[in-house]
C-alpha positions as CSV (number, residue, x, y, z in Angstrom):
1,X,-75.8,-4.2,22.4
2,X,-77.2,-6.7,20.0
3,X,-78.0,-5.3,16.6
4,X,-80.6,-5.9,14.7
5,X,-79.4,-7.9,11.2
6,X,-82.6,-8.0,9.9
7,X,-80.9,-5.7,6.7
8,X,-77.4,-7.4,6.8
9,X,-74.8,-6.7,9.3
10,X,-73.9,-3.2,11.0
11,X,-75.8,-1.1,13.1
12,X,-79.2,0.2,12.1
13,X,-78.5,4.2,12.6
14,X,-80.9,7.2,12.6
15,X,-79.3,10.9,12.5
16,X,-81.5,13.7,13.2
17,X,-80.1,16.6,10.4
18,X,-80.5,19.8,9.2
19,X,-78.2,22.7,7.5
20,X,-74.7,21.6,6.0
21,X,-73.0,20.7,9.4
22,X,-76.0,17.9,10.0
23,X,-75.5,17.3,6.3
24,X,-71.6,16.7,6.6
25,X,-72.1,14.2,9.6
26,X,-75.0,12.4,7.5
27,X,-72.5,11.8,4.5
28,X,-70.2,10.6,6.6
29,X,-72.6,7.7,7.8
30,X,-73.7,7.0,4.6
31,X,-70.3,6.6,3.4
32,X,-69.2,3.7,5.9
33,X,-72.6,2.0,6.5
34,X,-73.9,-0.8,4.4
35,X,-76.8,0.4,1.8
36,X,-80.2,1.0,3.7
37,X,-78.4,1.1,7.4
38,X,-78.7,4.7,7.7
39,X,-82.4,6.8,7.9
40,X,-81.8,10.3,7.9
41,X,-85.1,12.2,10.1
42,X,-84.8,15.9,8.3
43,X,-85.8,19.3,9.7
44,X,-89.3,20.3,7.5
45,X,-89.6,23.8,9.6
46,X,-87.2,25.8,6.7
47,X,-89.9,24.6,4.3
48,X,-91.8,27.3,2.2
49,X,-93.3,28.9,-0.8
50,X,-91.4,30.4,-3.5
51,X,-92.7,31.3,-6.7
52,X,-95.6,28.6,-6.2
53,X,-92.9,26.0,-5.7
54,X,-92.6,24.4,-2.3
55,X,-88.8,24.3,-1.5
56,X,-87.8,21.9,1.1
57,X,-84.0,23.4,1.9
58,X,-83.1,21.1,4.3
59,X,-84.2,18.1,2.7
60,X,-82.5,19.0,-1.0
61,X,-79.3,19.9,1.3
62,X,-79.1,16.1,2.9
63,X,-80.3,14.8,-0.3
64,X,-77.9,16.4,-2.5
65,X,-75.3,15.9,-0.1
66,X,-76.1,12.6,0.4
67,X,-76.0,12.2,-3.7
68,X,-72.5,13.8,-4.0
69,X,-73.5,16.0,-6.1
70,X,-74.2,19.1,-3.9
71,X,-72.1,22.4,-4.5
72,X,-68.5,22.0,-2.2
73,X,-68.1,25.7,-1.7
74,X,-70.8,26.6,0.2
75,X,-72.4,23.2,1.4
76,X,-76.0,23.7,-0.7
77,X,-76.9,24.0,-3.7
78,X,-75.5,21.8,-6.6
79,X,-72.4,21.6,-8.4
80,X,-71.8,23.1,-11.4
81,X,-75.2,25.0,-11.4
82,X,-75.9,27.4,-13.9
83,X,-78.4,30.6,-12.8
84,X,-80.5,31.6,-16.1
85,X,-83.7,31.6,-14.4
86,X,-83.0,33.5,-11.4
87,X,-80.8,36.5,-14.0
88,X,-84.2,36.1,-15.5
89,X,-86.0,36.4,-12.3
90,X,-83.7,39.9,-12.2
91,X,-84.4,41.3,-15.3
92,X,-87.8,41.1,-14.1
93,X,-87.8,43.3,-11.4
94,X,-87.7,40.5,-8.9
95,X,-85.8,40.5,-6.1
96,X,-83.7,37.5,-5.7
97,X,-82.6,37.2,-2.4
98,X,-83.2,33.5,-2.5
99,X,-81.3,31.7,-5.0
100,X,-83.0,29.1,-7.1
101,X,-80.4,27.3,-9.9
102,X,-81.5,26.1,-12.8
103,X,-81.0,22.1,-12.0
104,X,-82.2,23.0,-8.6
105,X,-85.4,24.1,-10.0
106,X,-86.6,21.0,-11.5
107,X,-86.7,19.6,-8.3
108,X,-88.6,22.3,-6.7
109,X,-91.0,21.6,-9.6
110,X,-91.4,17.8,-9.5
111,X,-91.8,17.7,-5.7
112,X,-94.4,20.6,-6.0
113,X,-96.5,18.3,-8.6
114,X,-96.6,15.7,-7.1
115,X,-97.8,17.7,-3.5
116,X,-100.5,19.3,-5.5
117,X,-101.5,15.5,-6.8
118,X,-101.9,14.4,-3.0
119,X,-98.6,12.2,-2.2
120,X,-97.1,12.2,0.8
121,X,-93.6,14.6,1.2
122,X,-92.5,11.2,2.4
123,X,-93.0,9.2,-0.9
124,X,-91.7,12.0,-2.9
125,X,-88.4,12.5,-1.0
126,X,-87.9,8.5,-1.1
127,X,-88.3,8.6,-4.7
128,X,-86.3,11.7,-6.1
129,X,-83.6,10.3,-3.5
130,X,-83.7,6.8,-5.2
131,X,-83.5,8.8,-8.9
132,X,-80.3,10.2,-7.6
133,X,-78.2,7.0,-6.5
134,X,-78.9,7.7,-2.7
135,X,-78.7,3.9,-1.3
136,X,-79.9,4.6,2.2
137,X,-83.4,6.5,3.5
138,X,-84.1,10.1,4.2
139,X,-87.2,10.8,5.7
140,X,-88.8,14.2,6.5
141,X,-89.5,14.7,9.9
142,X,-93.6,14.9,8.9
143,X,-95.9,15.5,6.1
144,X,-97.4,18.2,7.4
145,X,-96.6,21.9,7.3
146,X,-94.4,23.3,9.7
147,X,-92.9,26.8,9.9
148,X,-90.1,28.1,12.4
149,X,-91.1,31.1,13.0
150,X,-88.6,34.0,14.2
151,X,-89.7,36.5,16.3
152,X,-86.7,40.0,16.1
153,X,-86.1,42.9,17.9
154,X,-85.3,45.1,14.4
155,X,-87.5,43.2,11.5
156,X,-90.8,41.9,14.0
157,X,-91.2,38.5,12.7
158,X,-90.0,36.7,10.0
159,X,-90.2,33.8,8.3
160,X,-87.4,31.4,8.2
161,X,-86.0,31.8,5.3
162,X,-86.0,35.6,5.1
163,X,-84.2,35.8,8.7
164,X,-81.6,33.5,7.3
165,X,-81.0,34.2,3.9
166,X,-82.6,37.7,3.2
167,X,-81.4,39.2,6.4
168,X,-77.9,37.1,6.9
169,X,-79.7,36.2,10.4
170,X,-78.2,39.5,11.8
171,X,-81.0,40.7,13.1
172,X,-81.5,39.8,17.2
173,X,-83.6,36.9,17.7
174,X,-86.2,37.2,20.8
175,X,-88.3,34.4,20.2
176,X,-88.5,31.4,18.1
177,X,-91.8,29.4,17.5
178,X,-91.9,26.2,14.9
179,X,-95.5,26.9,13.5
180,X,-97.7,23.9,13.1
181,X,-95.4,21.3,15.0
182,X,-98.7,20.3,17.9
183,X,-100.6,19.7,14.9
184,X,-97.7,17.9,12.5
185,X,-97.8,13.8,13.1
186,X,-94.7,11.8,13.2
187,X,-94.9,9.4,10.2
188,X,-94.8,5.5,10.3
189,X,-92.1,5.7,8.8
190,X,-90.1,7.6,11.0
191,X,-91.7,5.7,13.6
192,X,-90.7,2.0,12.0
193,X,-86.9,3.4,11.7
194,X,-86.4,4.4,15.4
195,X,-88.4,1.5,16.5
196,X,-85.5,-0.5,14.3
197,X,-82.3,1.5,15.2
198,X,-79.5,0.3,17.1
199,X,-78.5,4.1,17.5
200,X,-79.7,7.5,17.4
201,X,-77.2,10.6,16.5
202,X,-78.5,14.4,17.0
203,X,-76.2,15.9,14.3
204,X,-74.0,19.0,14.8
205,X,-76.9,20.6,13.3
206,X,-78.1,24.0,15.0
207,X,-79.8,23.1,17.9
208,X,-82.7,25.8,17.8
209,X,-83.2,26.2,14.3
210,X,-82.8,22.5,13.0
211,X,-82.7,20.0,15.6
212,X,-85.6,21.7,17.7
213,X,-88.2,22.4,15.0
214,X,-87.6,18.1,14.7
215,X,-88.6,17.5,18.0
216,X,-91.4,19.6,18.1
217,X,-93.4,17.6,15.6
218,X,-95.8,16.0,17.7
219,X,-95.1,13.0,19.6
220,X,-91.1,12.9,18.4
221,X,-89.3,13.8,21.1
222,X,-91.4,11.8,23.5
223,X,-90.4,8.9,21.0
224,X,-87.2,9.5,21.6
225,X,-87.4,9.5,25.3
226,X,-88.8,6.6,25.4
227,X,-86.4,4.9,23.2
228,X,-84.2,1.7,23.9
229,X,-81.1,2.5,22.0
230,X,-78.1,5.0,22.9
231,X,-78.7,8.4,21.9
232,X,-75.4,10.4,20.8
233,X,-75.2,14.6,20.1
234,X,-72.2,16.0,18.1
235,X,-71.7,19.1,19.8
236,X,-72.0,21.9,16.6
237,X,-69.6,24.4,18.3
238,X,-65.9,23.9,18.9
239,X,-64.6,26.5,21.5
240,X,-67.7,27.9,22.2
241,X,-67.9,29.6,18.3
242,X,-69.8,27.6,15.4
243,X,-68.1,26.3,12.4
244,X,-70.6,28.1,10.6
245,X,-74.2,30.3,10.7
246,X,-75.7,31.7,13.8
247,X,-75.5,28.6,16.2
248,X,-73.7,30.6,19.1
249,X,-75.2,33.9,18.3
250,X,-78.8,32.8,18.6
251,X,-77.9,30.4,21.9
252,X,-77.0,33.6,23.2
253,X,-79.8,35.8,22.5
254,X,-82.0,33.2,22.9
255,X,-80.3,32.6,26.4
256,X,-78.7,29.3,26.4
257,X,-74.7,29.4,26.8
258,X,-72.7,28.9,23.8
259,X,-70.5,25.9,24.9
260,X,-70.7,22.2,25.2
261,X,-72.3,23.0,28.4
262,X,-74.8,25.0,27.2
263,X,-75.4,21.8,24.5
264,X,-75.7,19.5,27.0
265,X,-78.2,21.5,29.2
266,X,-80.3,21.8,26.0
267,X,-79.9,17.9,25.2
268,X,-80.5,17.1,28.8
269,X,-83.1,14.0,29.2
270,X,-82.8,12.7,25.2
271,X,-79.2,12.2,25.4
272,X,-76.6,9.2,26.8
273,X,-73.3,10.4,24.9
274,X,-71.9,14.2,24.4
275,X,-69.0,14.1,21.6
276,X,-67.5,17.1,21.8
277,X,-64.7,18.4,19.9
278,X,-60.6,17.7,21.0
279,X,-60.7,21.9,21.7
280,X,-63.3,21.5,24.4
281,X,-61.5,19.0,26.8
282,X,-60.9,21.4,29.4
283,X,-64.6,21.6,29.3
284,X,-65.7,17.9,29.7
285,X,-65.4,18.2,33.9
286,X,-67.2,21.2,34.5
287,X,-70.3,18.9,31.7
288,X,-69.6,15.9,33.8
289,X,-69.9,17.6,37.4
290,X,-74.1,19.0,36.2
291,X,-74.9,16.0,34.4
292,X,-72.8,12.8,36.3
293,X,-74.7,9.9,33.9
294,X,-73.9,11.4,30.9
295,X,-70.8,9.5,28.6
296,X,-68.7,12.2,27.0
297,X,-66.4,11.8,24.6
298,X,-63.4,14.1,22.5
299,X,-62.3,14.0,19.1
300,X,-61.7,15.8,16.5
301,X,-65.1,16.9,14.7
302,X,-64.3,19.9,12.4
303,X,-65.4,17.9,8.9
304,X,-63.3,19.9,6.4
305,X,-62.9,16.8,3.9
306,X,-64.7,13.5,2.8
307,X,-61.8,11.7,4.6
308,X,-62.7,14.0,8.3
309,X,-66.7,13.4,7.8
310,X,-65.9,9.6,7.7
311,X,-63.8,9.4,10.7
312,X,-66.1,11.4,12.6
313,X,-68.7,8.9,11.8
314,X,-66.9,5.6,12.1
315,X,-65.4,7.1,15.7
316,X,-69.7,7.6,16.4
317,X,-70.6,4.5,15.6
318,X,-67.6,2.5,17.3
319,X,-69.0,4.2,20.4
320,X,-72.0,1.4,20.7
């Protein structure tokens, strides 16, 4: 494959991320490509309200990741965050379900300001990214509102947020919708970096609650089937159990089979390569004999250290 130089040489990559796994993957890429080879195309369907702010969890998650300065223990969040406001918050009355961090907050609060002045989610993501060192370009997958919606047999419907955080995603998903993605626009920007990529990489992001609210923004996933690059899925379960969150649990209530399998039959059509993890070998046959054309590939892709997220991503993008 030729790659396009036009920014120095190396591949021109675009990951499709959300959550701490996608996150993980994303730092690895950043961490071995040149400055400004990477575009990161983030889930917007977490986004909501909180206080008045508009909190973009996914986006602060890659961003902060992405920044090294996000909190090591649990993945979001920053490091070393301090939580007056929310004990605040407590003394209040409030109920704090959803934790907000002092640092955290002032990014809550820029972004909201500059929303309520009329730029773009785009514009402000580029520049509180650029305030904190991030050297390549994460883009949210539109400007305009979305909301994944979850439909559940115990709680009715819920939004995102509540299902996942409130409610520990326990309760038993029957439905999901992703609110507002026929009317959402892919940007130009996200448009101009897939048109320039030499490869596209679905993260091992949660495939219903991260990857799909993505490609439901109008007019994305068709851009993705049309594209004219390889298009590579890290499978987010090893042994048919996630690494972390609801990721088998909701492919089984949601009735998709929790296995590389079952990822490749949800993938089926926007993918060329499966990498699945060294656990799942036995697997790869029973993958090839239902989808024949597609390129599967085993390593190891638990990303416990800085060291494993940058192996995982230089063994990707050796691939092309």
């Amino acid at each position: 494959m030729a790659l396009n130089q036009s920014r120095g040489a190396g591949p021109q990559v675009v990951a499709l991320a959300g959550g701490v796994g996608g996150a993980k993957l994303a730092h690895g890429l950043a961490r071995i490509l040149p400055p400004g080879h990477l575009t990161v195309v983030v889930n917007v369907g977490d986004d909501f309200e909180r206080y008045g702010l508009h909190i973009s969890p996914d986006l602060d998650t890659v961003m902060y990741t992405l920044a090294e300065i996000a909190n090591p223990s649990t993945g979001w969040g920053l490091v070393d965050e301090s939580w007056q406001a929310l004990t605040m918050m407590a003394q209040y009355g409030e109920d704090t379900w959803f934790r907000l961090g002092d640092r955290d907050l002032a990014t809550h609060l820029l972004r909201t300001d500059a929303l309520r002045s009329g730029q773009r989610l785009t514009e402000i993501t580029a520049r509180l990214a650029h305030k904190l060192g991030v050297a390549h370009t994460i883009l949210p997958a539109s400007d305009e509102p979305m909301a994944t919606m979850v439909h559940t047999r115990e709680k009715g419907i819920l939004p995102f947020q509540q299902y996942f955080v409130k409610y520990r995603w326990q309760p038993t998903v029957i439905d999901l919708q992703y609110e507002g993605g026929d009317r959402a626009q892919v940007s130009g920007e996200v448009r101009a970096a897939v048109a320039a990529a030499d490869l596209l990489v679905i993260c091992p992001s949660n495939p219903l609650l991260s990857v799909a609210p993505i490609l439901a923004v109008a007019g994305l996933r068709e851009l993705i089937e049309q594209r004219q690059m390889s298009c590579i899925a890290v499978s987010p379960l090893i042994g048919g159990k996630a690494v972390k969150g609801p990721t088998a649990k909701l492919m089984r209530e949601m009735g998709h089979e929790p296995s590389v399998l079952g990822i490749a039959r949800f993938y089926n059509g926007l993918i060329d390569v499966l990498v699945v993890d060294s656990e799942d070998q036995q697997a790869i046959g029973q993958v090839l004999s239902q989808f024949p054309a597609l390129s599967i590939f085993e390593m190891p892709i638990l990303m416990k250290t800085v060291a494993d997220r940058e192996s995982v991503a230089q063994r990707i993008v050796d691939l092309i």
